[in-house]
N, C-alpha and C positions, 0 to 999 in steps of 0.2 A: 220287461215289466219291472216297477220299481220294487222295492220288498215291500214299504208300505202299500201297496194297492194292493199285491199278492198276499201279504196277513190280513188285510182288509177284509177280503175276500173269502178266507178260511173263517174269520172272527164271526161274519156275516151267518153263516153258514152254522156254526156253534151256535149260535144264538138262535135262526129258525130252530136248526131241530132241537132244542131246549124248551123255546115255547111251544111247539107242536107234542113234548113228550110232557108238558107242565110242571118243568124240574128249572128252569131258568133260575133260580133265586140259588138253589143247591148249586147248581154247575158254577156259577159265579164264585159259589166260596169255595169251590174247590179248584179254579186257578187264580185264584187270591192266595191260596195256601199252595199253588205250586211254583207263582208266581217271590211267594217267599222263599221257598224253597232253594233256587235259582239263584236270590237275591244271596242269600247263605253259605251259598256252596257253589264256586267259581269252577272247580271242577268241574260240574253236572254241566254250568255253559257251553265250559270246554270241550266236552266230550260231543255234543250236538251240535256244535260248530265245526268239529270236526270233521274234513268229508273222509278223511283214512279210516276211519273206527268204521266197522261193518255198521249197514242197519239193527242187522240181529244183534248186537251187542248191544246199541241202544234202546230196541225194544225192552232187551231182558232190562237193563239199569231202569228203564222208567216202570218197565212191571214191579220191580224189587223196592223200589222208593212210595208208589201210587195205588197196586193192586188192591184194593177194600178198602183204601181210602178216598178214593174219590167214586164217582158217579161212573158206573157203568161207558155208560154214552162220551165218557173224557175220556178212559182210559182206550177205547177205541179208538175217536179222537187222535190221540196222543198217537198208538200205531199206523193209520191211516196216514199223517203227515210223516213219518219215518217213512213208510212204504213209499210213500211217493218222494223221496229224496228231500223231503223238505221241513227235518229235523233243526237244522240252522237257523231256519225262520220260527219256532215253536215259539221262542218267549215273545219275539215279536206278533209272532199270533195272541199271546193270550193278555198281551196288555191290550190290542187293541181291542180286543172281546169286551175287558174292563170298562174302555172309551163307547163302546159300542152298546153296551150294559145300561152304561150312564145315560147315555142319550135317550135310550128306550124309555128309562123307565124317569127320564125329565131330572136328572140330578147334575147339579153342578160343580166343577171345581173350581177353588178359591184360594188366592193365597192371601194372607194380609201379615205383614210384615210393620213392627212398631216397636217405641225405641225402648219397651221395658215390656214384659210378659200384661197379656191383656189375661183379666176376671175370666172366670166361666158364665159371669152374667154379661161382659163384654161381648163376649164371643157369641154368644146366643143371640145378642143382640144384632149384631152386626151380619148372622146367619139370615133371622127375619128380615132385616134393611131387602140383603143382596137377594132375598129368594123374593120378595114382594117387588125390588126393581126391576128386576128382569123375569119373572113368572115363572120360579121354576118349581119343582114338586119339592124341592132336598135341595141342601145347600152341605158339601164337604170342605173346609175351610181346614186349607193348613199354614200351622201359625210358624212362624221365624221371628225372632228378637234381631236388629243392627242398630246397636245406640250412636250409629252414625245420624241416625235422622233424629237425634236431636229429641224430640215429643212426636204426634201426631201417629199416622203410621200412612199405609200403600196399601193399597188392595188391587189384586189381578183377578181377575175373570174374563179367560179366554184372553183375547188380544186386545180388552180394554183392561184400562188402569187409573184410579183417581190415586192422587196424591195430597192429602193433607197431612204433610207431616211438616214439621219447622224449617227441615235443612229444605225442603222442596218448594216451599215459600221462602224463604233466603233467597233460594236458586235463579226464582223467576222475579223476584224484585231486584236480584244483581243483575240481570239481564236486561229488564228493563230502563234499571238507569245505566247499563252500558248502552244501550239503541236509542237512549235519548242524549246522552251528553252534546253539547255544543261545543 
């Protein structure tokens, strides 16, 4: 079984019993915040990637980092997938939780990409467009500058993509008169 089905599965699983215990919103930020954590500290990967490090050892390191700081129900969680040998797969579990979070509760991710830093009223703007296009509750929109494109910018949402940006019209009218020339 591939890992993503296998964190799928655990993600899934976090999330019923979050809604069934009414803490869903809390559990969320608290592997947002372990999920930084992680991000921070390549060691801690390390250590859970490890299959030579005992389980008990990992237990203790994630008790000693997480104990009162996060939700109850995570930090068992958190032992439950060590006990079952499936430490290695934890941060992939908890992103997909995050993917799984989003989906429930109708929110989307966005990239938009353009050739100078866009306004806070740009951006706003561009949140209402993409959540009115496609119906979604929440719109999360992360920005990147490449002054390769010239003006305009790119926006990605999921596996589509518009392009209005200058170099991207360049692109497609050099294409065009390359597939016309006589």
């Amino acid at each position: 079984m591939s890992v993503f089905t296998v964190a799928s599965r655990y993600a899934k699983s976090l999330i019923d019993l979050s809604k069934e215990q009414g803490n869903l919103d809390a559990v969320k930020g608290d592997i947002e915040q372990f999920i930084a954590v992680v991000k921070q500290n390549a060691e801690l990967a390390a250590v859970l990637k490890n299959p030579i490090i005992k389980q008990d050892k990992k237990r203790s390191i994630l008790s000693a980092l997480f104990d009162g700081k996060v939700q109850p129900s995570v930090m068992s969680f958190f032992h439950l997938l060590v006990t079952k040998g499936r430490a290695d797969i934890l941060v992939d579990v908890a992103i997909e939780f995050i993917r799984e979070y989003r989906v429930e509760k109708g929110i989307v991710q966005a990239t938009v990409t353009s050739a100078v830093p866009l306004s806070e009223e740009n951006l706003a703007q561009l949140k209402a467009q993409i959540a009115q296009e496609i119906k979604a509750n929440e719109v999360v929109l992360d920005t990147k500058v490449d002054a390769a494109l010239i003006g305009g910018f790119v926006i990605k949402v999921g596996d589509r993509q518009v392009d209005v940006s200058i170099a991207g019209r360049l692109n497609k009218l050099e294409k065009h008169f390359a597939a016309n020339v006589i």
